[in-house]
C-alpha positions in Angstrom: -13.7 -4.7 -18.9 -15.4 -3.3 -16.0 -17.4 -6.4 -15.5 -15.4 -9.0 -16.6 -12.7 -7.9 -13.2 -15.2 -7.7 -10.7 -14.6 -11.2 -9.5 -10.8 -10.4 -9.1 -11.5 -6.6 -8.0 -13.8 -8.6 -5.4 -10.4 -10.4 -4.4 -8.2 -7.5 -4.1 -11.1 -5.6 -2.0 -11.2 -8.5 0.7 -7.6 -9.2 1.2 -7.1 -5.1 1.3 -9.9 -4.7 3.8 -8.5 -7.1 6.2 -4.9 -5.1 6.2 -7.1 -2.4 6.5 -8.5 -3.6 9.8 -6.0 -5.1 11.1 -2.9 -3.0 10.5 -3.7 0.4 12.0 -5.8 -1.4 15.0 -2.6 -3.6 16.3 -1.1 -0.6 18.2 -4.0 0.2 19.6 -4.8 -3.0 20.5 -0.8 -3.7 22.1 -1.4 -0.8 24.3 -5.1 -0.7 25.1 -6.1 -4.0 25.2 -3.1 -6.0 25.8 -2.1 -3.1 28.5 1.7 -3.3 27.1 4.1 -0.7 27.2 4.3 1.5 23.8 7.9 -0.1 22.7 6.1 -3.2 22.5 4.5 -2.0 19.1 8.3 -1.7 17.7 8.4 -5.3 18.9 5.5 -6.8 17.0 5.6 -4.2 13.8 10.0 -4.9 13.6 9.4 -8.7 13.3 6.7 -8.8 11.1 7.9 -6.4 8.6 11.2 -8.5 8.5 9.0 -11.6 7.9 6.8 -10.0 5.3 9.7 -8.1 3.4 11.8 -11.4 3.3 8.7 -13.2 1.8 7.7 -11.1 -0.3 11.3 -11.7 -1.9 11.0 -15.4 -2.0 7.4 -14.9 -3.7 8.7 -12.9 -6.1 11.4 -15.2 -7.3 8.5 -18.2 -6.9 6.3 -16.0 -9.5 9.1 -15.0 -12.3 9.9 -18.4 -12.3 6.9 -20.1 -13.3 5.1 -20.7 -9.9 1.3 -20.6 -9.8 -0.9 -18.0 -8.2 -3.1 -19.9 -6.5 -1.2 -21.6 -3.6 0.9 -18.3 -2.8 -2.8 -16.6 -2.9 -3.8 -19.7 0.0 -0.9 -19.4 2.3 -1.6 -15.2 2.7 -5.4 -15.7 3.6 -4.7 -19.3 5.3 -2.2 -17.7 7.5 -4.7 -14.4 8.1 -7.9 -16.7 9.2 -5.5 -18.9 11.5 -3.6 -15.3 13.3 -7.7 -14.1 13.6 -9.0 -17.7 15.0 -5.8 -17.6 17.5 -6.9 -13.6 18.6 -10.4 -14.8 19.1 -9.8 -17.9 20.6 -6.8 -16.9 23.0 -6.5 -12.7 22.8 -3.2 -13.0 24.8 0.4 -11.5 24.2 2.1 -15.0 23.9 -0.4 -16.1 20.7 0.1 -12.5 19.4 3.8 -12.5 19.5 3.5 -16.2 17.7 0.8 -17.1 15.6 -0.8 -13.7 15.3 2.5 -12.2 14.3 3.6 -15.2 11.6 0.1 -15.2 10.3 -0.4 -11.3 9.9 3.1 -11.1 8.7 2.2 -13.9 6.0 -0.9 -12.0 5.0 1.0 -8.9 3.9 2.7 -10.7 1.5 -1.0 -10.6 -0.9 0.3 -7.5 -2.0 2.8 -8.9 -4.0 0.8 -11.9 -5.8 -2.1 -9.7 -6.6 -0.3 -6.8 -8.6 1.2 -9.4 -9.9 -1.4 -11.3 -10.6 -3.2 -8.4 -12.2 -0.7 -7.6 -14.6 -1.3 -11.1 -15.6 -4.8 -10.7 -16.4 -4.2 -7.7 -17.7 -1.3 -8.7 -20.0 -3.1 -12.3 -21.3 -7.1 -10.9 -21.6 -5.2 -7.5 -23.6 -6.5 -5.7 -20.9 -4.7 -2.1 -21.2 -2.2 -2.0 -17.7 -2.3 1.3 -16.9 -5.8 1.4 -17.0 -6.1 -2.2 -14.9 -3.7 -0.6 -12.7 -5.9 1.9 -11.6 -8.6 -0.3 -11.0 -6.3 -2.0 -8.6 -5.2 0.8 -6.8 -8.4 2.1 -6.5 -10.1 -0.7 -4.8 -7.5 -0.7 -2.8 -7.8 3.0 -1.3 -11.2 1.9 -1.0 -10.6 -0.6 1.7 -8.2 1.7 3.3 -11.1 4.1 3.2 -13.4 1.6 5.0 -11.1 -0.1 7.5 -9.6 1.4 9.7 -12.8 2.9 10.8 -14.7 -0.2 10.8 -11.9 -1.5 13.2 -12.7 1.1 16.0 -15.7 1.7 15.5 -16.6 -2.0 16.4 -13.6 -1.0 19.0 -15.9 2.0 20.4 -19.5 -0.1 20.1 -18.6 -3.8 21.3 -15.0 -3.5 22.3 -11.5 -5.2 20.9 -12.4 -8.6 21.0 -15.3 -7.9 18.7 -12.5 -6.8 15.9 -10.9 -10.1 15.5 -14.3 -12.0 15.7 -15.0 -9.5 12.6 -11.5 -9.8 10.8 -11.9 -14.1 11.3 -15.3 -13.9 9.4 -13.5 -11.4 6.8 -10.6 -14.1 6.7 -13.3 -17.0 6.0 -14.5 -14.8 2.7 -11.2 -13.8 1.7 -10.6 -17.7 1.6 -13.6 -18.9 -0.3 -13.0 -16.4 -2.9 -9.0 -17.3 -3.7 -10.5 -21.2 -3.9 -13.8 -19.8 -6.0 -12.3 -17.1 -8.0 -8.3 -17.9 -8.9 -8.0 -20.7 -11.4 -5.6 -23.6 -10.1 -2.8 -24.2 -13.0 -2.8 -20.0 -13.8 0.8 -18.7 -13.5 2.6 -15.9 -15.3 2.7 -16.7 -18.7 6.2 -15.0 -19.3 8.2 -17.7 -16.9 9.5 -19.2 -20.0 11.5 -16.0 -20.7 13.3 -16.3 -16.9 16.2 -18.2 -17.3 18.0 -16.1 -21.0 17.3 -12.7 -20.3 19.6 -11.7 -17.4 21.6 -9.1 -19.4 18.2 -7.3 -20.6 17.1 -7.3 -16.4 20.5 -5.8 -15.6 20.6 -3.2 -17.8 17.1 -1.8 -15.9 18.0 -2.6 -12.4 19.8 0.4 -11.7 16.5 2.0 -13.1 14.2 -0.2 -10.9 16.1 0.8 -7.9 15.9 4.5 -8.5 12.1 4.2 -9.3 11.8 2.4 -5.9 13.6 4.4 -4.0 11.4 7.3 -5.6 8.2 5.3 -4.3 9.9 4.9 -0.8 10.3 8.5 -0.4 6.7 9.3 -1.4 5.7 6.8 1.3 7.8 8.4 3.7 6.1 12.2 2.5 2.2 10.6 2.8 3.4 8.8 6.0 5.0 11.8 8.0 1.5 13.9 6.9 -1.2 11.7 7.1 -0.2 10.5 10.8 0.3 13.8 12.6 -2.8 15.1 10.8 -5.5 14.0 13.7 -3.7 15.5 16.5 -2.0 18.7 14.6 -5.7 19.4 14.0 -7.4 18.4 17.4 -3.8 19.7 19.7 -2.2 22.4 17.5 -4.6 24.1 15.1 -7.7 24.0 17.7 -10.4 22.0 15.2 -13.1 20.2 17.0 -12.4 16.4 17.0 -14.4 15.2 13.8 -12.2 16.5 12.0 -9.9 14.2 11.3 -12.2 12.1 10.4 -13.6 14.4 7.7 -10.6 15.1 6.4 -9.7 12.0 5.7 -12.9 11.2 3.9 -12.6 14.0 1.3 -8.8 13.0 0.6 -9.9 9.3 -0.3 -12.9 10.7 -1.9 -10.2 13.0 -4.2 -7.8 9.8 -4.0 -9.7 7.4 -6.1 -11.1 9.9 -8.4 -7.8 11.1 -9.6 -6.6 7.3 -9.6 -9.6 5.9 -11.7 -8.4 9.0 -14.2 -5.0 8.4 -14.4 -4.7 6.4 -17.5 -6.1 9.2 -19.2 -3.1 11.5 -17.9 -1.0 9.1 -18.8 -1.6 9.6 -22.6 -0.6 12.6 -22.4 2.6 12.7 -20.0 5.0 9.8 -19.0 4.6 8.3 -15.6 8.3 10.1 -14.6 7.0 13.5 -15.7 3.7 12.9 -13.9 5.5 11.9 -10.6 7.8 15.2 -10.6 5.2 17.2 -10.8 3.2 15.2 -8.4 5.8 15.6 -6.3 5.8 19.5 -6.5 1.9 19.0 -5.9 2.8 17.0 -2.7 5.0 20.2 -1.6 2.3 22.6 -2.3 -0.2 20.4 -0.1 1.7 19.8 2.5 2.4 23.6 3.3 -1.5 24.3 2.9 -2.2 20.9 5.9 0.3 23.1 8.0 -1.4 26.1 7.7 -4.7 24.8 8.8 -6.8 26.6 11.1 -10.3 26.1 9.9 -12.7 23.4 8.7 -12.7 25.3 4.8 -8.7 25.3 4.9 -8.9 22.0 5.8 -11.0 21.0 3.4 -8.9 22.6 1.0 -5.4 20.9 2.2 -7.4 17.1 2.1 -8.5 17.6 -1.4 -4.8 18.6 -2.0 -3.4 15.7 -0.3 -6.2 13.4 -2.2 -5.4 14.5 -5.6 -1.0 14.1 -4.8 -1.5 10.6 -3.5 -4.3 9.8 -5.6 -2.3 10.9 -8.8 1.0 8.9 -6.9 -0.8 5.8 -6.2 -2.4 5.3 -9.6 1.1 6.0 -11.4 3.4 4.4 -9.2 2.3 0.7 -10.2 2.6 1.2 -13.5 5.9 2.9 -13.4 8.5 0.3 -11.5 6.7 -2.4 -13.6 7.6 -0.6 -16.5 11.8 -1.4 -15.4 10.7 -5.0 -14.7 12.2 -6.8 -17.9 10.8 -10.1 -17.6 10.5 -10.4 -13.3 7.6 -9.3 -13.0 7.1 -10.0 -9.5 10.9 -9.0 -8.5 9.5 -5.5 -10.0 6.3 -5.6 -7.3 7.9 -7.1 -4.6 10.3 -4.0 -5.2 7.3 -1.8 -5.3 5.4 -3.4 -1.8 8.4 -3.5 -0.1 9.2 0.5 -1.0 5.8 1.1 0.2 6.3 -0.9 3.4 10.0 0.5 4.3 8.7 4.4 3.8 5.9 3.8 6.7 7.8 1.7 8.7 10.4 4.9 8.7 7.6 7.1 8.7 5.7 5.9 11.5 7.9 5.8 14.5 9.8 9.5 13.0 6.2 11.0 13.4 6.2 10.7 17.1 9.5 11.5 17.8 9.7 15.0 16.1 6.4 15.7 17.6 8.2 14.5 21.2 11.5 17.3 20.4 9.4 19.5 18.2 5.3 19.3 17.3 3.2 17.7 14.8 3.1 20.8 12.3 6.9 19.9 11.9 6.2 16.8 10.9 3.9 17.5 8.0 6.4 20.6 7.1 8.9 18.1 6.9 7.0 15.7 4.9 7.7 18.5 1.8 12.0 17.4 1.9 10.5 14.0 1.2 8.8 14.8 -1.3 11.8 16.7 -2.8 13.9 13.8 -2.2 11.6 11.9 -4.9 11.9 14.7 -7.7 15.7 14.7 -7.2 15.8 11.0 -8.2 13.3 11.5 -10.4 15.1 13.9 -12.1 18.1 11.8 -12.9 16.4 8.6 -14.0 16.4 7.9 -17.6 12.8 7.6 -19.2 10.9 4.2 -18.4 11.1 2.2 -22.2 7.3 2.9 -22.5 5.2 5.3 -20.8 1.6 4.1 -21.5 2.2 0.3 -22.4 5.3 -0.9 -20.0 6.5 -4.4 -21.9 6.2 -7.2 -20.2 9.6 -8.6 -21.4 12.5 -7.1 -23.0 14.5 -9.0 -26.0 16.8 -11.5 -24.5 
């Protein structure tokens, strides 16, 4: 199975990497190289997640009705290569604040047609989805694992401008391989099912709500943790200054280890059970990251943190597909856009308890997150299937 997904996983990896580089650099970037005030970064992140939340809507509707892949795949990495070419060609705030920030925006939305996509393949080749899943997510944390520190690094060795130059050569790939590697009439197969089966989507909307809003707190949870971590350790618990870097290396190490053995868990527990007591595992780690005040304890909390997120990321997917009825891509839009909404919250709420209070708060508080998940956990009804989510439900 392995083999036969590498072309796709190939896919995934590229248009993942280039979020990977691009998202966490563009604030640095606004303020370092651009020389802008901080609230500019609320500027640039507030329009683009409008535009990329709003498409990723449309897309969804485009996909459970029949559209193909393909094109929706060619406008994200279109729209990435031409915000990159306008970076490099003319670095200024005036082409960032127009084509960068209608390309990048458009970009995100790959997301959305490549879970979706995969639970294509996965559903026509009879390709088991939890298991598929996995793959996906795990690819996934690996680009997160390489780019954001490929983005400053060439940041610390050549300079900014050397980051788009990178990115536009990444965008050039990611292009080449949605024309190589996505075949041109492929769309979902279950369109046909669309237009008869609005009471059977009804009756698990409630349910697809709850399970989102369940993702969006654990989002908010990993958010509020993960981006104190590097100056609670550096500022507050006195570690020297590689340590962020190390801990966030063993918590993506742990990450896609525990995601690449999630279907096996998932045998033996539902996807709700697993995500309440993932969520008491998210608790647990986030009072040993706030108690860190050496390099073993440290090790300790990141291989905590890797194994909650890993264990959340590899379920997640599964689970709010599992309420989709036959929209499919309403179901993953509702999933990216959870994802998105938690660190869009996340982000900003970081630095202002850390402004009125300090960075240990932060990751303290990251735990009544967490708890927020369990509680709507805890009143959901049980997903129809918990290995095999349908892909439709009977009209």
């Amino acid at each position: 199975m392995l083999v036969a997904a590498l072309p796709f996983l190939s896919l995934i990896f590229s248009s993942a990497l280039a979020s990977a580089m691009i998202v966490p650099f563009m604030g640095y970037y606004i303020v370092e190289g651009l020389g802008q005030q901080p609230w500019m970064i609320t500027v640039y992140t507030g329009f683009a997640a409008l535009l990329t939340v709003s498409m990723n809507r449309w897309i969804a509707k485009r996909l459970d009705t029949g559209s193909r892949f393909k094109p929706l795949l060619l406008v994200a990495s279109i729209s990435f290569l031409a915000a990159t070419v306008a970076m490099v060609v003319d670095g200024q705030l005036a082409s960032l604040l127009s084509v960068g920030l209608v390309g990048f925006g458009l970009s995100n939305t790959a997301m959305v047609s490549m879970f979706t996509y995969g639970r294509s393949i996965a559903d026509g080749r009879g390709i088991e989805p939890n298991r598929f899943n996995a793959w996906l997510r795990a690819t996934t944390s690996l680009a997160w694992m390489v780019g954001p520190a490929l983005s400053f690094g060439l940041v610390y060795q050549l300079g900014v401008s050397f980051v788009f130059q990178a990115c536009m050569t990444l965008g050039i790939v990611w292009l080449v391989l949605v024309l190589r590697i996505v075949p041109a009439q492929e769309a979902r197969d279950l369109a046909s099912n669309s237009e008869g089966s609005g009471g059977a989507d009804s009756g698990l909307d409630r349910q697809l709500w709850l399970a989102s809003m369940a993702c969006f707190f654990f989002a908010v949870a990993h958010l509020l943790c993960s981006a104190a971590l590097p100056l609670f350790y550096v500022q507050e618990a006195g570690l020297p200054s590689y340590a962020a870097g190390l801990s966030f290396s063993v918590k993506t190490a742990v990450e896609i280890v525990v995601i690449l053995n999630v279907p096996r868990l998932m045998v033996l527990a539902s996807a709700r059970h697993l995500l309440m007591a993932n969520s008491l595992l998210a608790i647990v780690a986030f009072g040993v990251l706030s108690m860190v005040d050496s390099m073993p304890v440290m090790v300790i909390g990141a291989s905590l943190e890797g194994l909650y997120y890993g264990l959340f990321a590899g379920v997640s997917v599964s689970f709010v597909q599992s309420f989709a009825g036959d929209r499919m891509g309403r179901a993953t839009s509702f999933y990216v856009n959870a994802l998105f909404f938690g660190g869009l919250v996340a982000g900003p709420a970081v630095g202002l308890i850390a402004q009125f209070w300090d960075f240990r708060t932060s990751i303290l508080l990251a735990s009544v997150a967490a708890l927020a998940a369990l509680l709507i956990l805890a009143v959901m009804r049980p997903e129809p299937s918990p290995s095999n989510p349908p892909a439709a439900q009977p009209g």
